[in-house]
N, C-alpha and C positions, 0 to 999 in steps of 0.2 A: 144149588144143584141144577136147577133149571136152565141156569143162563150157560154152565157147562155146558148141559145137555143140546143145547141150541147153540154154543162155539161149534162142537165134536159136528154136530147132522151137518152146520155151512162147510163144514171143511169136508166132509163127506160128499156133501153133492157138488163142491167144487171139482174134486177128485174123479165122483161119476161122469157128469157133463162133459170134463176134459176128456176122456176115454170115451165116451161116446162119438165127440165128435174127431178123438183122431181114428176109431177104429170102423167108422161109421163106412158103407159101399152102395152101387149104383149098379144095376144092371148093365148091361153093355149097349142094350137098348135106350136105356135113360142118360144115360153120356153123350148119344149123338146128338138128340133135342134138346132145348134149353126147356129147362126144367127149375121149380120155386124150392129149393129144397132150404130152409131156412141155417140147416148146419153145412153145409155147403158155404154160406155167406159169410160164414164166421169168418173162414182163415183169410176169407179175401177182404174182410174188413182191417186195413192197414193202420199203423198207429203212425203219426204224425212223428219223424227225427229228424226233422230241417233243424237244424243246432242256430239256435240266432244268439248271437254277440253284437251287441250296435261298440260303438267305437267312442269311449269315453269325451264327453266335452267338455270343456275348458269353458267358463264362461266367470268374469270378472260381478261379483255382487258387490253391490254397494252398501258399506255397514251402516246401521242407524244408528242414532243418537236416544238411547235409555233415557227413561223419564227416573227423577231419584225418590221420587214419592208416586206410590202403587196406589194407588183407590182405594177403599176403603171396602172389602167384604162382606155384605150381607151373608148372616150365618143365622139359621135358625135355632130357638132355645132346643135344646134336647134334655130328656128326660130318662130315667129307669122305670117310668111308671107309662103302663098301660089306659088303665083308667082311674078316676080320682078317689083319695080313701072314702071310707065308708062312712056316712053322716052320722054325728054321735045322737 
């Protein structure tokens, strides 16, 4: 119930913020001087859509030679048991 309740408020104050900032106004006197208005910044912070494609290379590898025997694996013993049974 909680983490609902904490989707529904994110998406609500997503909702408010957006409408604050597109309904938000300046006097006509605060338009002519530059002014810190931080919802003002928003829309002019621009999001990057330079589209980059590089151009596929072609380049020739040279294949190895497989070894036909692998090394040998260090593997540790594993167990079902936590700790050891109980001393009779």
């Amino acid at each position: 119930m909680i983490v609902r309740t904490t989707a529904v408020l994110c998406v609500v104050l997503v909702f408010a913020i957006g409408t604050v900032q597109a309904v938000h106004w300046h006097r006509d006197s605060a338009k002519a001087t530059p002014h810190s208005c931080s919802i003002c910044s928003v829309p002019n912070a621009k999001l990057n859509t330079q589209n980059v494609s590089p151009e596929p290379v072609m380049v020739a590898v040279p294949v190895t030679r497989l070894e036909t025997t692998a090394p040998r694996i260090f593997r540790l013993a594993t167990t079902n048991f936590v700790r050891p049974p109980p001393a009779a």
